[in-house]
C-alpha positions as CSV (number, residue, x, y, z in Angstrom):
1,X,0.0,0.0,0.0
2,X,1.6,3.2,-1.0
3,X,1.1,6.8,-0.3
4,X,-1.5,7.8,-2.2
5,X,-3.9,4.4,-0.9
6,X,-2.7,5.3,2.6
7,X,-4.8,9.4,1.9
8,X,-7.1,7.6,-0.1
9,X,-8.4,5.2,2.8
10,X,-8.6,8.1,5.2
11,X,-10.7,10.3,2.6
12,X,-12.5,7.5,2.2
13,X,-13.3,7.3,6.0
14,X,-13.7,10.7,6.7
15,X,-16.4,11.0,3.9
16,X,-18.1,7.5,5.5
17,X,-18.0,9.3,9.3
18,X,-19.3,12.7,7.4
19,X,-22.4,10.8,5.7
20,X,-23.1,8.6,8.8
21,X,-23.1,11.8,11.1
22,X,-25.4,13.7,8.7
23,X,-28.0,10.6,8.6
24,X,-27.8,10.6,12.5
25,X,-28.2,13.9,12.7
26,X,-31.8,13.4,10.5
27,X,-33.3,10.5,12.3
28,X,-32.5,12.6,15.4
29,X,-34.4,15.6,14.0
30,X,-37.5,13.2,13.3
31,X,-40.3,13.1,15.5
32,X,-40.7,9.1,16.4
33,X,-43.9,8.7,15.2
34,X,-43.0,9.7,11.7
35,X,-41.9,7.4,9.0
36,X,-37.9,8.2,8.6
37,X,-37.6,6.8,4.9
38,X,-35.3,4.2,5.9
39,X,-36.8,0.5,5.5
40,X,-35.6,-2.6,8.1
41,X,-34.9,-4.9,5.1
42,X,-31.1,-6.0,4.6
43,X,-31.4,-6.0,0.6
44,X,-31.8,-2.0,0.9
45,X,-28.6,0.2,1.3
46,X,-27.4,3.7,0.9
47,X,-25.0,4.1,-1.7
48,X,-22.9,7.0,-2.3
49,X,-21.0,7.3,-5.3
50,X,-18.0,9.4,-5.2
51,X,-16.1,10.8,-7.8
52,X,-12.2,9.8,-8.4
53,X,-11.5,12.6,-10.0
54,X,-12.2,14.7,-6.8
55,X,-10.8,12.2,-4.3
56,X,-7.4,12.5,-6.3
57,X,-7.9,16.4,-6.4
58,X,-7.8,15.9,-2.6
59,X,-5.2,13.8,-2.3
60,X,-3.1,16.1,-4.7
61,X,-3.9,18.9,-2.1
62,X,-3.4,17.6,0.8
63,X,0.7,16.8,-0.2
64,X,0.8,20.1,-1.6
65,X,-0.2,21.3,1.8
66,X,1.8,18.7,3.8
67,X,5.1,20.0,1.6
68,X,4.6,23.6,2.6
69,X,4.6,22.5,6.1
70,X,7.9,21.0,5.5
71,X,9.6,23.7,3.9
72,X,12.3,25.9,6.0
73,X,10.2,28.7,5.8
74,X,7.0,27.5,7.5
75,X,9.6,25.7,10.1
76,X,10.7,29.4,11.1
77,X,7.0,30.8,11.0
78,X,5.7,28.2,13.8
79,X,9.0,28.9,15.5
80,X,7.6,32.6,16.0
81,X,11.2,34.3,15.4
82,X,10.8,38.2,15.6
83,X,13.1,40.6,14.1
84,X,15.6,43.1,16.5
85,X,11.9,45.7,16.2
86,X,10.4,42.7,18.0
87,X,8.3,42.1,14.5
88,X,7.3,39.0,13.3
89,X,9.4,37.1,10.7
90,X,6.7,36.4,8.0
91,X,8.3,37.3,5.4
């Protein structure tokens, strides 16, 4: 498993816990007595499709992101070096 299956997996997951935490939060908005739309039968499932185009636009953010955060420069921002004014060095 490489890099790229390794974001892919945890996209994956966080859309799943994102889609599971929206449906929750429906059924909990429901009064009991109303039908939710959801049937008991183990035939019926929700399916989400999901587009690979935009997971791998993720994915190509996210180490575009990650990269920044490893560059020298970002090192020295979270360091919070000031200047001899007592200024920030942010460039």
């Amino acid at each position: 498993m490489n890099e790229d299956d390794v974001i892919r997996s945890q996209i994956n997951e966080l859309i799943r816990d994102e889609i599971q935490e929206v449906i929750n939060d429906y059924i909990d908005e429901k009064d009991s007595t109303d039908a939710i739309g959801f049937s008991s039968e183990e035939d019926d499932q929700l399916k989400v499709n999901i587009s690979n185009t935009e997971v791998d636009r993720l994915i190509k953010k996210y180490k575009k992101i990650k990269k920044k955060e490893k560059s020298n420069f970002a090192q020295i921002q979270r360091l919070g070096l000031v200047d001899k004014n007592g200024r920030p060095l942010n460039g």
